[in-house]
KOLTI-387372 format. One line per 5 residues: number of its first residue (from 1); for each residue x, y, z of C-alpha. Coordinates in steps of 0.25 Angstrom, whole numbers. Layout:
! residues N
NUM) X Y Z; ...
! end
This chain:
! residues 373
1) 427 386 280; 425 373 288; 423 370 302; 428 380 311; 440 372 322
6) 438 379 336; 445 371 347; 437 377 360; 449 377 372; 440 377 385
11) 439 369 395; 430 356 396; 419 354 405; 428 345 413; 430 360 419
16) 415 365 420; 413 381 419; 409 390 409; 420 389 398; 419 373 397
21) 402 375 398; 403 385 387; 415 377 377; 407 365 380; 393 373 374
26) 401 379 362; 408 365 358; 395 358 359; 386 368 350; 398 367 339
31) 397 353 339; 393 349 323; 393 364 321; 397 367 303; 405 380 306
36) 414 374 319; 421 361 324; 424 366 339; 432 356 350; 436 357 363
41) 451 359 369; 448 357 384; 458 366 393; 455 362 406; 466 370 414
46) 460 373 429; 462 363 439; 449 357 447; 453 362 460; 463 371 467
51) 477 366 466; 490 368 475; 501 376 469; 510 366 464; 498 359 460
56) 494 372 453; 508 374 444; 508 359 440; 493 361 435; 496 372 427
61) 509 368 421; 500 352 418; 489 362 411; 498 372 404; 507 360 399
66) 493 354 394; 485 365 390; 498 371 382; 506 360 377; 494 351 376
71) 494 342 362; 478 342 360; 479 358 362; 487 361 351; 480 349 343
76) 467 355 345; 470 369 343; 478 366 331; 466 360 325; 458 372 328
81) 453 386 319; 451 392 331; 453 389 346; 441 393 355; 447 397 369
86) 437 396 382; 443 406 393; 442 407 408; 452 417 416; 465 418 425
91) 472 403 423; 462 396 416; 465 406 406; 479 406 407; 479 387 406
96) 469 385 396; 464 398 387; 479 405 386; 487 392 382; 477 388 371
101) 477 403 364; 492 401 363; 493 389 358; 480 393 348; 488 404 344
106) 500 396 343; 494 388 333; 487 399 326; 472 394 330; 464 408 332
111) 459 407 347; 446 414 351; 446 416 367; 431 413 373; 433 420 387
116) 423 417 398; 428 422 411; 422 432 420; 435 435 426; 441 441 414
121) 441 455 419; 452 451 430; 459 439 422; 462 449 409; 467 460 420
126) 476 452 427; 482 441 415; 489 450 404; 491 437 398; 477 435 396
131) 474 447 390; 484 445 379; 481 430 378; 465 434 375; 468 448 368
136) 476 439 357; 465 428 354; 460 428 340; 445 432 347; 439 433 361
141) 425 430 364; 418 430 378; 404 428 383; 400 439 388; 400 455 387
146) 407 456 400; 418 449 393; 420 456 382; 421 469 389; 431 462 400
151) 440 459 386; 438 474 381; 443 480 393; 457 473 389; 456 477 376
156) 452 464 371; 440 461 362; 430 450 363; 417 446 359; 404 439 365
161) 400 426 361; 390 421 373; 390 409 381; 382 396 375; 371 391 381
166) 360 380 377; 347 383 376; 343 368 373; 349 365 388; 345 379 393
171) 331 379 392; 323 392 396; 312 389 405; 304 399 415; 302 395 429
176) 289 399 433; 289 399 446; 302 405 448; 307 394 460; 319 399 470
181) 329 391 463; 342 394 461; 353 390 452; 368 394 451; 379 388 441
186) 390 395 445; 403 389 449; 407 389 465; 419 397 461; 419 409 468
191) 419 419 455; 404 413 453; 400 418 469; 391 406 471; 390 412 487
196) 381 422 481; 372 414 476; 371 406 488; 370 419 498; 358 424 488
201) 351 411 488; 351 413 506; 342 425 503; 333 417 493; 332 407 499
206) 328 415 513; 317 420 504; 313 408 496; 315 397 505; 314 387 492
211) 323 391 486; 337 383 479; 349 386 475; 357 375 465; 372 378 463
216) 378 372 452; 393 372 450; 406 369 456; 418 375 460; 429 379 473
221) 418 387 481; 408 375 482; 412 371 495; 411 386 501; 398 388 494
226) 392 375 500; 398 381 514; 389 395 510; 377 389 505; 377 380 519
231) 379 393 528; 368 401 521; 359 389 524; 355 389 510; 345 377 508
236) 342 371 494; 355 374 488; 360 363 478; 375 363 475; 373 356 462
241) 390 355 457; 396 353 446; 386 353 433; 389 349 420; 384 359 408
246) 374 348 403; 367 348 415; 367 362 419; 356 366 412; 347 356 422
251) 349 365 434; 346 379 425; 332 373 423; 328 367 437; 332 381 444
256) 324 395 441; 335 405 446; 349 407 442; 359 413 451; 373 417 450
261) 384 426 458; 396 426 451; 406 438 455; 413 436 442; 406 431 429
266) 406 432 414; 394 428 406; 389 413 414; 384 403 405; 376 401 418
271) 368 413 418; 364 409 403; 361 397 405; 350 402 416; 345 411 405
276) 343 401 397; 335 391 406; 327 403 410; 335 405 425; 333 420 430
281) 348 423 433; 352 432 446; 366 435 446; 378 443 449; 381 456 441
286) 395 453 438; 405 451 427; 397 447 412; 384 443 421; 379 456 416
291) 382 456 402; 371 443 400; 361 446 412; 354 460 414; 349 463 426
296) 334 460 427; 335 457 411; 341 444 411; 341 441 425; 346 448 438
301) 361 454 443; 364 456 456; 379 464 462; 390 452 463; 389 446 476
306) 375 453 481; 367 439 485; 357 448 489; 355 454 478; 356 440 470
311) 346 435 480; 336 447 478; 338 445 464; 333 430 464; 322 433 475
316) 317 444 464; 317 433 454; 307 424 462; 298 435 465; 297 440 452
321) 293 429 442; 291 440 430; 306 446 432; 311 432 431; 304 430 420
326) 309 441 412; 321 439 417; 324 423 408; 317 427 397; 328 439 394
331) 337 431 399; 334 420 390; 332 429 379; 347 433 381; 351 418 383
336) 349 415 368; 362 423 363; 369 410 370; 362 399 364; 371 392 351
341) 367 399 339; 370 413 344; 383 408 349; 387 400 337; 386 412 328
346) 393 420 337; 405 409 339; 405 406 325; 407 419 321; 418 421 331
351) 427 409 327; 426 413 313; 429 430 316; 441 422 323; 446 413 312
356) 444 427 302; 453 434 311; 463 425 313; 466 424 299; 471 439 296
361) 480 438 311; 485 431 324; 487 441 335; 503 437 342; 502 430 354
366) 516 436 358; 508 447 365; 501 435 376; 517 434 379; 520 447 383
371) 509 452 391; 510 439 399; 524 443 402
! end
């Protein structure tokens, strides 16, 4: 058998976040690769900003029209052996993932569906669409063991396959001193609860007077969290935007502590990242979180939205140099499951258990129809 032909429908980095960080990682390690040839279907579906209703229908009908009809779609997916969907929730879901599994299906390409969202527990309630959509794909494969028990509780099966990360541009380093330095790369979204951060860093900062906080991200709740941060009289807080993924890693290794709040989460590259450079990670106890961080194994949980506790959990950190120290190296240790070879095998074998299956049956899309109706 040659080259395996996977066409990865995801969005580009011209919209940055998870699904286009990690389609971007995997596209890059298969590049020259003897068993794969893997390219890129960009489906860039969600507007940059909030648009007014009859804005809103016109957008959507412009991107189904493209998304569905589109000539390079069916060109590149035609060309395919199997078609590597990327998948957020609710109308991202319903503009790019949905279209590109019925017209994979159409052409007879098996599509295995990579679903990252966090919010997956109300998005497969609510959308019977989207049950049927994902429990008719050839294969589902998720980050995370939040994820996968999420998909069992709708009696559909999936498997783990973790996110990528770059030990080469992560490099693990121990900060010895620990410094009052701060790093969040959450989006200003309100899922991620970047308030929380700032509300914790007010009560470490009343402690540790030197203390910084830099933000890095974007996002609809920028203006209120700048609004927050200026109320809180927080000094020392860099709001660093929009960074690309080639230069994340530069902000990982200039801080000491990693903090996120999210209310809603899967398994963040974020927090991976951080365990890679050596960051002890303070977060929120919420969604996959657990399922890649124990409590005071790999770094410490606190209850969703307690900044208290978040800023308790960092002042413990800099008093305790030895507990931070054993915090990175497990977390480190557990890091290494993400780095390429691992991850290779684990995608390799999938897209060929994929290709196996296919072969003996193709599941009826007929049944996305009716429950839709």
């Amino acid at each position: 058998m040659g080259r395996l032909r996977v066409a990865f429908v995801a969005p580009s980095l011209r919209i940055l976040g998870g699904q286009a960080v990690q389609a971007d990682r995997l596209l890059n390690a298969w590049q020259n690769d003897p068993d794969v040839d893997a390219w890129l279907v960009p489906i860039d579906p969600l507007p940059p900003r909030p648009l007014r209703w009859a804005s809103r229908v016109k957008y959507v009908r412009t991107a189904v029209n493209e998304i569905v009809y589109g000539r390079d779609l069916l060109r590149q997916l035609s060309r395919a052996d199997i078609v590597h969907v990327f998948s957020a929730s609710y109308t991202s879901f319903l503009l790019g993932p949905l279209p590109a599994i019925v017209i994979a299906r159409a052409l007879g390409r098996p599509v295995l569906l990579n679903y990252r969202s966090g919010e997956a527990p109300d998005h497969l309630a609510r959308s019977r669409i989207a049950r049927a959509a994902v429990a008719r794909v050839a294969a589902n494969v998720v980050p995370s063991r939040f994820l996968v028990e999420v998909f069992n509780r709708f009696g559909i099966e999936a498997s783990i396959i973790p996110n990528l990360v770059d030990p080469d541009r992560f490099v693990f380093h121990e900060r010895r001193p620990l410094r009052p330095r701060l790093l969040s790369t959450r989006n200003f979204e309100a899922l991620y609860n970047v308030a929380c951060t700032l509300r914790a860093f007010q009560i470490v900062q009343t402690r540790r007077p030197e203390a910084t906080l830099t933000l890095v991200g974007a996002g609809r709740e920028e203006r209120r969290l700048r609004a927050l941060a200026a109320a809180l009289g927080l000094r020392q807080v860099t709001f660093a935007g929009r960074v690309e993924p080639d230069d994340i890693a530069g902000y990982y290794h200039a801080n000491d502590i990693y903090v996120q709040t999210p209310r809603i989460d899967n398994m963040p590259t974020s927090v991976i990242e951080a365990f890679a450079c050596g960051l002890p990670v303070v977060s929120t106890s919420v969604g996959g979180v657990p399922a890649i961080l124990a409590h005071d194994v790999q770094g410490l949980l606190a209850r969703d939205d307690n900044h208290r506790q978040i800023a308790a959990h960092v002042l413990r950190l800099l008093g305790d140099p030895s507990l931070a120290e054993r915090l990175v190296h497990a977390a480190q240790a557990s890091s290494r499951a993400c780095t390429w070879p691992a991850v290779r095998a684990l995608w390799l074998a999938a897209y060929r258990r994929v290709l196996r299956n296919s072969s003996s049956r193709q599941p009826s899309l007929a049944g996305i129809e009716d429950d839709a109706a």
